[in-house]
KOLDREN-138775 format. One record per residue: x, y, z of N, C-alpha, C in turn. Coordinates in steps of 0.001 Angstrom, whole numbers, padded with zeros to 6 digits, always signed. Example, Ala and Ser with C-alpha at 12.3 -4.5 7.8 and 13.67 -1.06 7.14 Angstrom:
REM residues 2
+013190-005690+007800+012300-004500+007800+013200-003300+007800/+012850-002250+007080+013670-001060+007140+012900+000030+007870/
***
This chain:
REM residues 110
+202378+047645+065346+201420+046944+064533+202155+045935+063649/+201803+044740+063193+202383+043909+062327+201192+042897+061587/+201639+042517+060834+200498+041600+059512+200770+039796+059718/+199536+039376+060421+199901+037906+060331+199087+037680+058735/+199918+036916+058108+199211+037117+056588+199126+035091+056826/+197911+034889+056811+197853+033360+057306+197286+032240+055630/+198477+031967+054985+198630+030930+053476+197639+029867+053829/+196113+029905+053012+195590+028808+053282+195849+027336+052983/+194799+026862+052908+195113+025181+052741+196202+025037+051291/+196698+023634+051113+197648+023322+050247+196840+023478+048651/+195577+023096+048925+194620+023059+047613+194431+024589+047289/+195209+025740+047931+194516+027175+047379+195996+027303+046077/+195895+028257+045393+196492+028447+044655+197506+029401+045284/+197358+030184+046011+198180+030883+046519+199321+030052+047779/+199010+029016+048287+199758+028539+049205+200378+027641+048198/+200047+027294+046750+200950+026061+046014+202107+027100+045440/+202044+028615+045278+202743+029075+044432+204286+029812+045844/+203263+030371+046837+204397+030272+048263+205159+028962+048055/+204759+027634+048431+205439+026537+048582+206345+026332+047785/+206088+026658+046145+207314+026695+045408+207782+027743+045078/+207636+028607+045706+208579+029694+046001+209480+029809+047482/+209741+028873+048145+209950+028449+049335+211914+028125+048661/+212556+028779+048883+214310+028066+048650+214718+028797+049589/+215421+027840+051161+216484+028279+052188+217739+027799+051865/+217937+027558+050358+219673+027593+050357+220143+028293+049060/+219839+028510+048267+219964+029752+047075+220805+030807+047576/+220332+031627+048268+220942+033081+048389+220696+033433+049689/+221324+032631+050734+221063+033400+051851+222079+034356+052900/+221408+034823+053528+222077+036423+053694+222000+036361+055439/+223310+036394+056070+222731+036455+057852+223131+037893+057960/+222058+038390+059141+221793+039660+059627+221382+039201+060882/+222161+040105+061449+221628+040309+063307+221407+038656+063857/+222457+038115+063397+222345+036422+063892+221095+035737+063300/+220428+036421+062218+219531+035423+061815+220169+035286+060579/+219183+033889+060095+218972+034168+058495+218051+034186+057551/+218998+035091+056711+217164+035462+055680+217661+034732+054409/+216442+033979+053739+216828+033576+052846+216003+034251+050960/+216790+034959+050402+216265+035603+049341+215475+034694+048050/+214378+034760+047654+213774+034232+046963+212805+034689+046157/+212471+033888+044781+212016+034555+043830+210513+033962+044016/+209560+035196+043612+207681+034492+043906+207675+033696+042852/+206933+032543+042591+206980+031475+041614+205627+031716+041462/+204720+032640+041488+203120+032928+040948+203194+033545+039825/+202049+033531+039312+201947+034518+037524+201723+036190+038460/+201488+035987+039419+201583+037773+039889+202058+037920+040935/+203340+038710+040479+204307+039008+041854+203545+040164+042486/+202443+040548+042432+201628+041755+042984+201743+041342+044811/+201028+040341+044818+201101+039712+046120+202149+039769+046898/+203793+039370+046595+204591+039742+047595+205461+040939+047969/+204872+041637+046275+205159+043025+046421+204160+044229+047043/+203472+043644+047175+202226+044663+048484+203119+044353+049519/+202910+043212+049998+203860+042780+051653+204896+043138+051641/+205442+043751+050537+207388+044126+050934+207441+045408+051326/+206032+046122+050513+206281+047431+050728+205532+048018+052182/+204748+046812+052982+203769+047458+054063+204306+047710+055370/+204038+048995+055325+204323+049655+056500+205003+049352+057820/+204161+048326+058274+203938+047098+059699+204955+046162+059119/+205330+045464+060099+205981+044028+060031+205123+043475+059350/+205668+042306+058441+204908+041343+058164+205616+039879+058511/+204296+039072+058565+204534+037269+059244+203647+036891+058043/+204538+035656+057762+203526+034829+056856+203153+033563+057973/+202177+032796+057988+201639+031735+058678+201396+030537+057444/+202332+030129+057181+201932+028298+056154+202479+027565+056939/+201085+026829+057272+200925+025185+058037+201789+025451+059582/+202473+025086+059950+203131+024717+061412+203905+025984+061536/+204607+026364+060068+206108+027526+060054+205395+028867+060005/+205907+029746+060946+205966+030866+060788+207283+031534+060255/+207117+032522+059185+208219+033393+058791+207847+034675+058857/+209437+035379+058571+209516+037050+058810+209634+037593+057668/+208758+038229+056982+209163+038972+055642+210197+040297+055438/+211062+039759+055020+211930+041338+055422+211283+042711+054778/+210992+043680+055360+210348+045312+054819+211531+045877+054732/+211709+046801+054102+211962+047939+053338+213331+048644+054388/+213629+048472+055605+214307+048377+056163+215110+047518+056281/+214720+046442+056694+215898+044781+056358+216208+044722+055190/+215532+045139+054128+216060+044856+052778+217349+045552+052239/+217501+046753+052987+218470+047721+052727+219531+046707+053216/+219598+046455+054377+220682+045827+055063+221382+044769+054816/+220273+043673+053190+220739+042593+053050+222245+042680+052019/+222120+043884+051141+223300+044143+050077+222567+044354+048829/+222555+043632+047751+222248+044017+046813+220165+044092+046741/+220157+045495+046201+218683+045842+045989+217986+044421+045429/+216519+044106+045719+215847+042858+045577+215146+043437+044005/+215179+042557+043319+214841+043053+042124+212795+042411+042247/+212299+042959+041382+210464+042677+041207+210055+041236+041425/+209269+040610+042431+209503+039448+042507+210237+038814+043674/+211587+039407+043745+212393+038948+044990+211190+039185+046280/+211761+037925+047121+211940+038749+048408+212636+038151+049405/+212450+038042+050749+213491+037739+052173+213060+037118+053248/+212988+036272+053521+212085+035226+054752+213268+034826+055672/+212899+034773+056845+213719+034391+057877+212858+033453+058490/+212812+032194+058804+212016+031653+059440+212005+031594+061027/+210873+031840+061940+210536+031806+063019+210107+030817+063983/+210427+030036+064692+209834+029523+065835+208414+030382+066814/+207487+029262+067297+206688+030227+067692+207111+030884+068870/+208385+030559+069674+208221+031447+070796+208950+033057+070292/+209622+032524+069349+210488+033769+068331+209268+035113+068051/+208344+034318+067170+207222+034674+066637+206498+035629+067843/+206160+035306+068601+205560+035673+069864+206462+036904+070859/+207501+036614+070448+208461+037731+071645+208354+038645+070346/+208507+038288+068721+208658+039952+068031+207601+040715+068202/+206594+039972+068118+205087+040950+067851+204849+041605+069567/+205532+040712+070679+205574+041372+071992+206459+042877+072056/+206906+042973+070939+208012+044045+070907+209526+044084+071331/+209718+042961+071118+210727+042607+071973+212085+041549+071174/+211539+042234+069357+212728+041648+068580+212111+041973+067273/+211379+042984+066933+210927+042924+065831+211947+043512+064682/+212881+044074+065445+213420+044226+063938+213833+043214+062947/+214549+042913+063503+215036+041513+062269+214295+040411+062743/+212766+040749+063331+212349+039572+063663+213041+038810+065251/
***
């Protein structure tokens, strides 16, 4: 099972606060030949990416063209230092990437 969590239009409030919470050169971390890049939620409530860190299933975020991999509770162990409230871990995906994890066929690290 896995979570396509799909960021609406640019005018929602929730896809302006993703977007600037969006940094691939800050702190990034390679695992299993990918890379994840660690980042802080830039919303007044980190509630939102702290539900998705902790859920069960894989999670995918879907904003505009890019698909990404949210690292869970497993990848997070693996990155090194614990993600503090707020943090979290995106690896970005291509769609055929996207398509072979949820086929079962790379989901761990995406």
């Amino acid at each position: 099972m896995f979570w396509l969590v799909h960021i609406h239009s640019e005018r929602s409030f929730l896809a302006t606060y993703f977007g600037m919470s969006l940094d691939f050169k800050s702190r990034v971390v390679n695992l299993d030949r990918r890379e994840f890049a660690i980042m802080r939620w830039m919303g007044p409530n980190k509630q939102f990416v702290e539900k998705w860190k902790r859920a069960a299933a894989h999670v995918f975020f879907n904003a505009g063209p890019c698909i990404f991999y949210l690292a869970g509770s497993g990848t997070m162990s693996r990155l090194g230092d614990p993600l503090k409230r707020g943090e979290f871990a995106l690896c970005a995906l291509t769609r055929d990437e996207f398509v072979r994890a949820v086929q079962g066929e790379g989901v761990r690290s995406a």
